[in-house]
C-alpha positions as CSV (number, residue, x, y, z in Angstrom):
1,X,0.0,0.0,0.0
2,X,1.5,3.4,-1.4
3,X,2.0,6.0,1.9
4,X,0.2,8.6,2.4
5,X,1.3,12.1,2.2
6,X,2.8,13.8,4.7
7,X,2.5,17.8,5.7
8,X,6.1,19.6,7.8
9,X,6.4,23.0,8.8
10,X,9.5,24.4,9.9
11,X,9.6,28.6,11.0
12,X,13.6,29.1,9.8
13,X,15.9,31.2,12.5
14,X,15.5,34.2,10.0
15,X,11.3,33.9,9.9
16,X,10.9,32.6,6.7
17,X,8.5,29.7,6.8
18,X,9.0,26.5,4.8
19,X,5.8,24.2,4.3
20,X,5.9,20.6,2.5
21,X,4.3,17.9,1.7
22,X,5.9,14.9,0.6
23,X,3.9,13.0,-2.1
24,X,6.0,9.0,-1.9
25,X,4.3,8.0,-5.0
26,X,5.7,10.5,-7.9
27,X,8.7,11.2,-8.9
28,X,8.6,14.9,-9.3
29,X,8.8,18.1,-6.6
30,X,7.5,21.2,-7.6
31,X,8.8,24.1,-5.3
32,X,7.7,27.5,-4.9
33,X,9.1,30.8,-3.1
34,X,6.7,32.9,-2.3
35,X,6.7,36.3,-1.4
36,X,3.8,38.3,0.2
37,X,4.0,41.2,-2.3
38,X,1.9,42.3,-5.1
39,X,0.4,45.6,-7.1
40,X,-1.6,46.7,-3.7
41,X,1.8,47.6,-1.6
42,X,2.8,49.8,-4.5
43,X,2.7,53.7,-5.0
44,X,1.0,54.7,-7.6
45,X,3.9,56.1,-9.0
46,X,6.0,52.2,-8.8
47,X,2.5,51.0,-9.8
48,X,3.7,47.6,-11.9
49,X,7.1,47.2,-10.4
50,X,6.4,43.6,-8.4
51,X,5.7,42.5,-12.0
52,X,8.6,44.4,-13.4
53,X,10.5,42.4,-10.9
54,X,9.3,39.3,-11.6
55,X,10.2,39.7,-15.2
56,X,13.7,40.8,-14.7
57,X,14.7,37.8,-12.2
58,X,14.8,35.6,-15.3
59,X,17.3,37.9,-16.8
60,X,20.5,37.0,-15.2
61,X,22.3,36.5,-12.1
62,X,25.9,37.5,-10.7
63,X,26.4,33.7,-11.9
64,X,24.2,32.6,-14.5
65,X,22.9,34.2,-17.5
66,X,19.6,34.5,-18.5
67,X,20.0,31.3,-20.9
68,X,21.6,29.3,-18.1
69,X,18.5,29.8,-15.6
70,X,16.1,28.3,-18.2
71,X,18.9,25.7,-19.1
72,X,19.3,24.6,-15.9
73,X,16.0,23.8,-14.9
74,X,14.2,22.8,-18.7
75,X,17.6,20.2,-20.0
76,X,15.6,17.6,-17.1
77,X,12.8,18.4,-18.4
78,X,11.5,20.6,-16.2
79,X,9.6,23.7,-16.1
80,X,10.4,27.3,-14.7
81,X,8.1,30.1,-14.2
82,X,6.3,33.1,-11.7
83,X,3.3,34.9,-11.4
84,X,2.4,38.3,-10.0
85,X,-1.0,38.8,-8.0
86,X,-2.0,41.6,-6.1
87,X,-0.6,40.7,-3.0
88,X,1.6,37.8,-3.7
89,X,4.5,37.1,-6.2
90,X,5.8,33.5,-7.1
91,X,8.6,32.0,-8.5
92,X,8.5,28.1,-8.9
93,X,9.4,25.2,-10.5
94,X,8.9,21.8,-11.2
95,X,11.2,19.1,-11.3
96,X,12.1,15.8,-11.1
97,X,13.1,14.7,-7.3
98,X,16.7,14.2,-7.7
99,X,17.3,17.5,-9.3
100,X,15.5,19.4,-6.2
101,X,18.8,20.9,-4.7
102,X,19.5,22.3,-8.4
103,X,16.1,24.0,-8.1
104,X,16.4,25.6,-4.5
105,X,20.1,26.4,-5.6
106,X,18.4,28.3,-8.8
107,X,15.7,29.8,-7.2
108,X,17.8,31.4,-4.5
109,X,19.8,32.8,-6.7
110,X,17.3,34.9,-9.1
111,X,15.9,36.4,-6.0
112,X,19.0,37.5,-4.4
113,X,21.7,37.8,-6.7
114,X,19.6,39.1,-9.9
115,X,21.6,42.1,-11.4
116,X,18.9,43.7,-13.4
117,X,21.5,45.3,-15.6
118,X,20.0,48.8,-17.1
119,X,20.6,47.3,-21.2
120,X,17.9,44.3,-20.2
121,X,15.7,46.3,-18.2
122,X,15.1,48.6,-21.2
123,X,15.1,45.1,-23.6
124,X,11.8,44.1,-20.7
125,X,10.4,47.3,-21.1
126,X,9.6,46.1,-24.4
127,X,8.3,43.7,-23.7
128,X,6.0,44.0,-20.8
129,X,4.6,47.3,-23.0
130,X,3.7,44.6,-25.6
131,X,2.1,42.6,-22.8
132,X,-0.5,45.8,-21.6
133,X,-1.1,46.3,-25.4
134,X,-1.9,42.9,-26.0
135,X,-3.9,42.7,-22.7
136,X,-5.6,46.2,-24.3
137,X,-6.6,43.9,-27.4
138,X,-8.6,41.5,-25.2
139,X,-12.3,42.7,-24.4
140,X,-12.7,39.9,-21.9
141,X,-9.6,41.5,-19.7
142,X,-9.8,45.1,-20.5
143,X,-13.7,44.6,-18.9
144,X,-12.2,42.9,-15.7
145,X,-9.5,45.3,-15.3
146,X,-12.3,48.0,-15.2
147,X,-14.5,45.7,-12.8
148,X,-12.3,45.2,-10.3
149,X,-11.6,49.2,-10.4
150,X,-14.9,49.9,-9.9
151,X,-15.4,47.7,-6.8
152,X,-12.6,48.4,-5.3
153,X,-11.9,52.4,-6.5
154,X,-9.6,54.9,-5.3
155,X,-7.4,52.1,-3.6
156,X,-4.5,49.9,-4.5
157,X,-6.3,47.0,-5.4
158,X,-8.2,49.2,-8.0
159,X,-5.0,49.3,-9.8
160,X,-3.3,47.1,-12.7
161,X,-1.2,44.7,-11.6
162,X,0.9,45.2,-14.8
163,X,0.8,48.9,-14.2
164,X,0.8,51.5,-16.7
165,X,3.0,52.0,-19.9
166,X,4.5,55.4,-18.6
167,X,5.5,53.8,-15.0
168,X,6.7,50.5,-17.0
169,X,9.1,52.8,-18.9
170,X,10.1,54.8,-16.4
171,X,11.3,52.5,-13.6
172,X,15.2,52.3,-12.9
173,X,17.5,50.1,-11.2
174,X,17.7,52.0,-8.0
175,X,13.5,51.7,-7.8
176,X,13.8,48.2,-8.0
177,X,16.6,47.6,-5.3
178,X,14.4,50.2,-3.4
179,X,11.6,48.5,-3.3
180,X,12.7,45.3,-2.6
181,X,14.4,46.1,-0.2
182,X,11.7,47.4,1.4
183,X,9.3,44.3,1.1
184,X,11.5,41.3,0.1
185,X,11.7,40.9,3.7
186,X,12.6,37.0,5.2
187,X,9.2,37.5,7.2
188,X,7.5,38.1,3.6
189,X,8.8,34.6,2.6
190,X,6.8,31.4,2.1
191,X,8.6,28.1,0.3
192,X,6.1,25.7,-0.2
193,X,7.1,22.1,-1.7
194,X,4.9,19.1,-2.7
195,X,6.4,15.7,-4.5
196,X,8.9,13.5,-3.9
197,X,10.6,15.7,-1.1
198,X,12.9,15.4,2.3
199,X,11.9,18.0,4.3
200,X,14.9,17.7,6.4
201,X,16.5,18.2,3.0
202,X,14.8,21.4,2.3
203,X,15.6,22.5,5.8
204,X,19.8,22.7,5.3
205,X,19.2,24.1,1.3
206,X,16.9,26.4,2.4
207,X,19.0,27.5,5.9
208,X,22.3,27.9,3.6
209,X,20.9,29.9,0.7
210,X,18.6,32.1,1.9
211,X,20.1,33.2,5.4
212,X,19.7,36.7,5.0
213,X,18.0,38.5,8.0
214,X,15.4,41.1,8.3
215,X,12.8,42.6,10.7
216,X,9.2,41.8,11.3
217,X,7.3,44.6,9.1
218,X,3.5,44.9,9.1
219,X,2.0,46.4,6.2
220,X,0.2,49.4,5.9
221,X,-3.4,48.4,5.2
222,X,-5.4,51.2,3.3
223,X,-9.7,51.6,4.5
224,X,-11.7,51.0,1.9
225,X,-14.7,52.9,1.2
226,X,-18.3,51.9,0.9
227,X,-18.8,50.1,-2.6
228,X,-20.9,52.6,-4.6
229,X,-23.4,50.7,-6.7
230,X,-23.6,52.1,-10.4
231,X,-23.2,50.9,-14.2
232,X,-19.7,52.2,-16.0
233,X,-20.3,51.9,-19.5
234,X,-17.4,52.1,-21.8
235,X,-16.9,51.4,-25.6
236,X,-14.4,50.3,-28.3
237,X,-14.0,49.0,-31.2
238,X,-15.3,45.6,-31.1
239,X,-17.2,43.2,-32.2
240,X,-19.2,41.4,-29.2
241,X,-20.5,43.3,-25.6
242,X,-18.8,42.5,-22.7
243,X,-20.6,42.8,-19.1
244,X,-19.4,41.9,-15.5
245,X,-21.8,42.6,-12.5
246,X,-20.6,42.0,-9.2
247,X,-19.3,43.4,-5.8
248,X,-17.5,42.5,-2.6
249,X,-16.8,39.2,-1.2
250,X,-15.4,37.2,1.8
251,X,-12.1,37.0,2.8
252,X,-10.0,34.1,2.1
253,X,-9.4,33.0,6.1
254,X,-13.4,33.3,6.5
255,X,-15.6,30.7,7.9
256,X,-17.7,31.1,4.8
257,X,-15.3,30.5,2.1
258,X,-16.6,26.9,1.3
259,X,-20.0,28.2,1.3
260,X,-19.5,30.9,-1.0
261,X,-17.5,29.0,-3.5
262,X,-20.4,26.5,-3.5
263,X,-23.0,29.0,-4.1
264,X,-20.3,30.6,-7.0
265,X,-20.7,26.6,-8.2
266,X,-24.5,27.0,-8.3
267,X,-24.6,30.1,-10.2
268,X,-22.0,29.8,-12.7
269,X,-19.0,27.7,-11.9
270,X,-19.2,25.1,-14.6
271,X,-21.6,24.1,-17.9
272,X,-24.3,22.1,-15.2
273,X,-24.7,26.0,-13.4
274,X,-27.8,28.0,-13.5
275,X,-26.2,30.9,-15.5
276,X,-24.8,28.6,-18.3
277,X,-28.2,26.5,-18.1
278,X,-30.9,29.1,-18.5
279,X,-28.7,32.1,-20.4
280,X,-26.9,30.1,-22.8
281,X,-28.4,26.5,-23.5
282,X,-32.0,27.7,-22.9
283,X,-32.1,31.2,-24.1
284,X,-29.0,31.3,-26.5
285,X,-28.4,35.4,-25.1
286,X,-24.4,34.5,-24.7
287,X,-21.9,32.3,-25.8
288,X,-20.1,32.7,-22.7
289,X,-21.5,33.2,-19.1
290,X,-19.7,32.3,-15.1
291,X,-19.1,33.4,-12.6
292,X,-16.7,33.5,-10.0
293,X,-15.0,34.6,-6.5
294,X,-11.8,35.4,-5.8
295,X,-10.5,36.3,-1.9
296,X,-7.5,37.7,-0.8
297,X,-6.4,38.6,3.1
298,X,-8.6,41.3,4.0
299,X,-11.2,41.5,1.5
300,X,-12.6,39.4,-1.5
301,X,-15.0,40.2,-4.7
302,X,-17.2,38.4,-7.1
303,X,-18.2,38.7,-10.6
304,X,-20.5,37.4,-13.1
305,X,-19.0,37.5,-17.0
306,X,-20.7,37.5,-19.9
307,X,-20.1,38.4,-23.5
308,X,-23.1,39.1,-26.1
309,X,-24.4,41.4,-28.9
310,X,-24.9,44.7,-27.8
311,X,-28.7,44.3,-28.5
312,X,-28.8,41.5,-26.2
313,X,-27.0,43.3,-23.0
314,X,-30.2,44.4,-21.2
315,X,-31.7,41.2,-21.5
316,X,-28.9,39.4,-20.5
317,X,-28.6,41.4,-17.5
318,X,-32.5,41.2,-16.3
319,X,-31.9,37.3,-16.4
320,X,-28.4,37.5,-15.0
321,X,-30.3,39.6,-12.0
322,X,-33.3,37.0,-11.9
323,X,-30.7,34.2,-11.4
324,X,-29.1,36.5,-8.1
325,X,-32.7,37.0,-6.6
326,X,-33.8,33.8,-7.3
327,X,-31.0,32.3,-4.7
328,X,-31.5,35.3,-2.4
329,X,-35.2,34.1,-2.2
330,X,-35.4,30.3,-2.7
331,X,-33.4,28.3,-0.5
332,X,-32.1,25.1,-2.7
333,X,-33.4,21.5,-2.1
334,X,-31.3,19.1,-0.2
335,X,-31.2,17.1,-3.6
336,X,-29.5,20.1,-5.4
337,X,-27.2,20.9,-2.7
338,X,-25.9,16.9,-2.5
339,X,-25.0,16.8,-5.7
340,X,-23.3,20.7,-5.3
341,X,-21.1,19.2,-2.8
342,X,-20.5,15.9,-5.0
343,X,-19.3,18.2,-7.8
344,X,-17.0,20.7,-5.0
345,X,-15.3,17.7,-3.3
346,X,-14.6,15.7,-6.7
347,X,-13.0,18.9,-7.9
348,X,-11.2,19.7,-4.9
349,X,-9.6,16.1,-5.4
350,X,-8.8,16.2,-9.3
351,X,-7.5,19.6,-8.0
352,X,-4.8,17.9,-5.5
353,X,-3.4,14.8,-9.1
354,X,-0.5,17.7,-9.4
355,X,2.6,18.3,-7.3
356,X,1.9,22.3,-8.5
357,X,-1.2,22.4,-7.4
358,X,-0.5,20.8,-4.3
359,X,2.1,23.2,-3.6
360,X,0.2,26.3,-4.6
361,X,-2.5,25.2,-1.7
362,X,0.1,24.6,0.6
363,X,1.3,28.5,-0.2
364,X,-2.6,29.6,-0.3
365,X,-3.2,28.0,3.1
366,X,0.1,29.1,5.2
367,X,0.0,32.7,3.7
368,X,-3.7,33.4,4.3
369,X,-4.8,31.2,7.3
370,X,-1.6,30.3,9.1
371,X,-1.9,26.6,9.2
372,X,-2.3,23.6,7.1
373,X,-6.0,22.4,6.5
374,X,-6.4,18.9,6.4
375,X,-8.5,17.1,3.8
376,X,-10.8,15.8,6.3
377,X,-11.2,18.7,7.9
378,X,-12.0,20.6,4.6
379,X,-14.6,17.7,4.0
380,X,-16.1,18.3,7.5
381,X,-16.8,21.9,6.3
382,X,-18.3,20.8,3.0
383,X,-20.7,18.1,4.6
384,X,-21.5,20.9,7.6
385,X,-22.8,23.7,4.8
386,X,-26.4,23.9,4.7
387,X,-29.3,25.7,1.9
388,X,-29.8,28.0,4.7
389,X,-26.0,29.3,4.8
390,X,-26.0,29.4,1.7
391,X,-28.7,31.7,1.0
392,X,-27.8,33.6,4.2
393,X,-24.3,34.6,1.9
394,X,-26.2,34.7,-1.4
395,X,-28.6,37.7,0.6
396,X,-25.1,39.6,1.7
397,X,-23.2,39.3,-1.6
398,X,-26.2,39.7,-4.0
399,X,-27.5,42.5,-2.0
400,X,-28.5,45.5,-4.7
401,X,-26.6,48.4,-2.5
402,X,-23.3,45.7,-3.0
403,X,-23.3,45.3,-6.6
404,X,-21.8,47.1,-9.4
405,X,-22.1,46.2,-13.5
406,X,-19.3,47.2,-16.0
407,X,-20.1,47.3,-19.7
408,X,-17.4,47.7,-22.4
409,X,-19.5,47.3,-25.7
410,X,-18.9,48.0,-29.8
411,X,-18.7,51.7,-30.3
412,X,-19.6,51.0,-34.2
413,X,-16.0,51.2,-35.5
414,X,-14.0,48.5,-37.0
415,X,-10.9,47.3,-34.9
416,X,-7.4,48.9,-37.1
417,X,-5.1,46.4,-38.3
């Protein structure tokens, strides 16, 4: 009989914390340094530097050249990347076991010895300024961008994580090593592992290469104001309407979480939901229609999605609305909410067949709750949920006074080449 997994947590002398679980039955470790750092604990004026930063990691080392850190990691046939959010940034790889100390080793280095030499920064520049126009060429993002603005405006989180083009061509050096080494703090640090891993291992890798010290900071947290309910209409050239309606959520640490993302699987988190049943496959008003929820530390926010012809947006939105008051109102059947947890517990399973994703949840749940969260004890909290808690949280998110509706929709000109 294979083992079961097994979960460590070690608090390192310098307060970084280092979480694994070791996975006996593959042969691959996927590893992940985390840092608690995104677009919200930027100025407006740095706006887009954590994912400045994340680009120019890749771009050479006091040791290794920008060819050598993809080498190193891709000729065993691995796989090298990060991610910026707004409030966390990642860099992670995954790899077979036996070339884990190769990956710490590599890791460590592009976050403490990158050089972000001025001739590749302005190389990046480039090419992050060709990422925000392509983003600018995609309705679907351009109408989530403006979204999460609207919920969440006049404060950090309003702002693009990419930032904007005159920030992105103005950074130097100097703002970089400034404001890393204002946040890239040991206390900041998560590494999170899942495979085929020693933690013990990881203990003396991590101890040797990343030993640097620093002082427990707190961030500033910025208020945020009342949500102002209202419709932002906007317009382009395009072809199709975009919509999102939605407001504030829960945040990730709450009691409530599995709640809400079981209600989010009622309304629109898959083909079998209510939105993609009755608006789509019923009423053929949108090709495509979800929802979803996203939480982060202190705060969280929903949306619904849909794109249709701009004829169609006002009907689309009356059903979208019918959809919200109908689970305000109507409390589902124990039937329906058997087979909603069927559906949340098979995908939290198929979620957990990758070392990745196992090691992003590892991240997710030290960062945002402070502990590890068993399977069983998620499973408690599935089985415990209730139509009545449910519709208690479908009242508080889907209240009218908490939600807002972004349009972007055809303006009537063609698209240039």
């Amino acid at each position: 009989m294979a083992k079961a997994s097994t979960f460590q947590k070690t608090v390192m002398p310098n307060g970084i914390r280092l979480v694994s679980e070791k996975i006996p039955s593959v042969r691959s470790a996927s590893l992940g340094i985390w840092v608690t750092v995104g677009s919200r604990h930027e100025s407006e004026a740095l706006n887009g530097i954590s994912h400045f930063i994340e680009h120019m990691a890749f771009k050479g080392t006091t040791s290794r050249s920008a060819m050598d850190i993809a080498k190193t990691i891709e000729r065993g046939g691995g796989h090298i990347n990060a991610f910026t959010g707004k409030e966390l940034t990642c860099f992670y790889v995954h790899v077979l076991d036996e070339q884990l100390s190769t990956a710490v080793d590599l890791l460590t280095d592009i976050l403490q010895n990158s050089v972000y030499d001025p001739a590749e920064m302005e190389k990046e520049k480039q090419v992050i300024l060709d990422e925000i126009r392509d983003h600018e060429d995609m309705p679907d993002d351009v109408v989530h961008e403006n979204f999460v603005g609207q919920v969440y405006k006049d404060h950090p989180l309003a702002r693009p994580i990419l930032g904007p083009p005159k920030n992105v061509s103005s950074f130097t050096r100097e703002d970089i090593q400034g404001f890393m080494k204002e946040h890239y703090n040991p206390y900041r640090i998560v590494v999170a592992a899942a495979g085929n891993v020693k933690h013990s291992q990881l203990e003396k890798l991590i101890g040797a290469s990343l030993a640097a010290k620093g002082k427990r900071v707190k961030s500033a947290s910025q208020p945020f104001k009342k949500l102002e309910p209202g419709f932002e209409r906007n317009s382009r050239a395009i072809q199709q309407a975009h919509m999102l309606m939605g407001g504030r959520s829960i945040e990730y640490k709450s009691k409530d979480r599995v709640a809400v993302s079981m209600l989010n699987t009622v309304l629109g988190g898959g083909m079998s939901s209510r939105l993609f049943q009755n608006i789509r496959e019923k009423h053929g008003i949108a090709y495509a229609v979800y929802s979803y929820n996203d939480s982060l530390s202190d705060t969280g926010y929903y949306g619904v999605y849909l794109a249709t012809d701009k004829q169609r947006v006002e009907r689309a939105r009356e059903m979208v609305i019918k959809e919200l008051v109908d689970l305000k109102e109507r409390p589902l059947t124990k039937s329906e909410l058997e087979e909603i947890k069927i559906q949340y517990k098979g995908g939290l399973m198929l979620g957990l067949e990758n070392t990745s994703s196992r090691m992003m949840r590892l991240a997710r749940m030290e960062i945002y709750q402070g502990r590890y969260v068993p399977l069983d004890e998620i499973s408690a909290r599935i089985d415990a949920v209730t139509p009545k808690r449910i519709q208690i949280m479908a009242n508080q998110l889907f209240d009218e006074k908490n939600i807002v509706t972004t349009l972007l929709e055809p303006n009537g000109k063609k698209a240039q080449d």
